[in-house]
Each structure stands twice: as C-alpha cells, then as structure tokens.
N, C-alpha and C positions, 0 to 999 in steps of 0.2 A: 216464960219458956215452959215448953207442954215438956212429957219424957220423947212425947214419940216425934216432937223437932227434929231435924236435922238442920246442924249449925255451923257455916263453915267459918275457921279459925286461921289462923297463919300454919297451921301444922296439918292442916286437915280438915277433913269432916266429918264432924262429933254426930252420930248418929248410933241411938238405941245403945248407950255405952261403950263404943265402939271408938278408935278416932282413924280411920280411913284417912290414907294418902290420895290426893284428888288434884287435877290443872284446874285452871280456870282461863279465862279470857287471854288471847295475844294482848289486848287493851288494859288488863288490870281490872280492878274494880272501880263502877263510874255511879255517881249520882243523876247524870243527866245521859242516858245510852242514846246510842241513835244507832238505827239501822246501818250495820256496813263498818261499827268501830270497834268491832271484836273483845268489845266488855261486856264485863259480866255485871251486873247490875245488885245496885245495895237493892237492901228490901224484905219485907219477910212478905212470901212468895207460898200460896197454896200448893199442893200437888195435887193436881187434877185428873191425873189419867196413866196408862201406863201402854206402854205397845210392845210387841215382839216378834222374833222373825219365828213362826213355827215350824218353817224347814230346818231350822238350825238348833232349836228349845223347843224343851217343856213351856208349860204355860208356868209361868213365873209367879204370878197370883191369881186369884179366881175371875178377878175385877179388868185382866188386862188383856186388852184385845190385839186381834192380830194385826200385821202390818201384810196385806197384801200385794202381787205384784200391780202397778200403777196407782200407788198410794205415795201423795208428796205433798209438801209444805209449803206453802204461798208465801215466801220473802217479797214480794214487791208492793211499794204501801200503795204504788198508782192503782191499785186493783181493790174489788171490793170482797174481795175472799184473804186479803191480806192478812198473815196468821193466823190460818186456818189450816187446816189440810184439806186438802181438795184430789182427784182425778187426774191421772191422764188421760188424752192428753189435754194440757192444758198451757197454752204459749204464752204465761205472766212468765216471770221470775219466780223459782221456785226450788225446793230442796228435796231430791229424790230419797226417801225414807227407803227406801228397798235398797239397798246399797250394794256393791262387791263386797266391797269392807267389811269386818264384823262391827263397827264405830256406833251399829243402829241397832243391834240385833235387840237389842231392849232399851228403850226409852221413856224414863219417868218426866212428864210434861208437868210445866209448873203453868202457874196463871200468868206469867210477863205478859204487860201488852195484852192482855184476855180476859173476854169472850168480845171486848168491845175493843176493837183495836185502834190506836191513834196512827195514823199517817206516819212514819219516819221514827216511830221510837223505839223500834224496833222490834224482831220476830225471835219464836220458837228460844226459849232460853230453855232446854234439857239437863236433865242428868242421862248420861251415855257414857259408854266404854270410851278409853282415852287411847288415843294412838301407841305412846309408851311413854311412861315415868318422864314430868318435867316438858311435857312436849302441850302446848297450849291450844288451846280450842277457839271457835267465834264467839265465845263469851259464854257458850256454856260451861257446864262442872261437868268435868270427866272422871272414872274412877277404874279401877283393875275390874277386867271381868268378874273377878270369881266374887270379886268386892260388893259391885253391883248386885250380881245373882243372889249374893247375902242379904242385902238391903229391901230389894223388892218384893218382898213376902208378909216383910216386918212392915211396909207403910200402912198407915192406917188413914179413916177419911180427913181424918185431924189433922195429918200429921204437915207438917210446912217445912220451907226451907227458909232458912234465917241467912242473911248477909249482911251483915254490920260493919 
C-alpha cells in the first residue's frame, strides 16, 4: 500500500490520512460483479481520470476534464462502446453524466471493466458525491461534497483504490 492509496475500510475511506465517511453499493461488496447488481467490486482499482461540471466548479485538478452538455456512459454490454463514454445522441443503454443532480458534478473514474471491457461485468465503477449519509449507490463509493472536493487535488497518477 502506496501513501497516496485510497482504501475503503468498514469506517470509511482512508485516504491521504484522512478517514472520510463514504456509501457504497445497494449490492455490498462482490468478488464476481455483474452489470445491473449494484456492487461495488473487491479489487485494487487504478484511478484514471477525473471529470466535472464547469457550470457548477472550479476545475478541481489541473488533469480533469470537463463533463459537457451530451457527454454519457455506455452501460449496455450488447454495444461496442460499452464502458465507455460516448455522445449524444446515442440509443444503447447509457448513463447521462450531465445530471440535474449534483451526484456527478465531479467524478473520479477508476479502471473497472477498463479500457478493454468484458460483456456483463459490469460498467463505470466512480467515486462521486453521495445522495445523503447511509443512502447506497450502483456500486459506486460515494462521499460528501466538500469531502470529494478535498480529495481530488490530492490524487496523484499512482494513486489507486483499494477494496478488500
């Protein structure tokens, strides 16, 4: 384990000495995820990328790009952009990253399922803002806004998500 890990625990998520309060999956944590069973997957998990809304934020780190409007996420494994982001419009299965919500305004992308995706094992595992305290996600980590905003400055190209 690096310092700059992020590691989720039964209390939280240990990041950069920190232990941040965080949901995870309606599902629990799974060794075998499948698209559609709202877990959040073991594994230790790169972070690859970071997005955000720029009507809403600053830029959150230098490395992380915007989420434009008709920017969205291929959930469908019948398709060959599955876990990807992709365009509107585009009539697969897919998760509108430009939200009402603020649930998206900044999203750190891990590698689930990526760059080479498997058919059904499912899409887009994020760290993003959480509805409210104890309220569970599709198997992504969720965390408090300001928690987030804390976080995303400090990741570095190293830096990974741990789920054991």
């Amino acid at each position: 384990m690096k310092r700059t890990d992020l590691v989720l625990t039964p209390r939280g998520l240990r990041a950069f000495g920190k232990l941040l309060p965080c949901t995870i999956g309606k599902g629990g944590l799974s060794g075998h995820k499948k698209e559609g069973d709202g877990a959040t997957p073991y594994g230790t998990h790169r972070l690859v990328g970071m997005l955000y809304r720029p009507d809403r934020m600053t830029r959150p780190a230098e490395w992380a790009l915007p989420i434009r409007p008709g920017d969205l996420w291929s959930d469908d494994p019948k398709h060959e952009d599955y876990n990807l982001m992709v365009r509107a419009p585009y009539p697969y299965s897919h998760e509108r990253l430009r939200r009402a919500d603020p649930l998206y305004d900044l999203v750190i992308l891990t590698d689930w399922n990526w760059p080479f995706a498997v058919k059904g094992r499912g899409s887009a595992i994020f760290i993003h803002q959480w509805r409210r305290k104890g309220f569970p996600t599709e198997g992504c980590i969720a965390l408090r806004r300001d928690h987030l905003r804390w976080l995303a400055p400090r990741i570095r190209h190293a830096s990974r998500l741990i789920i054991a």
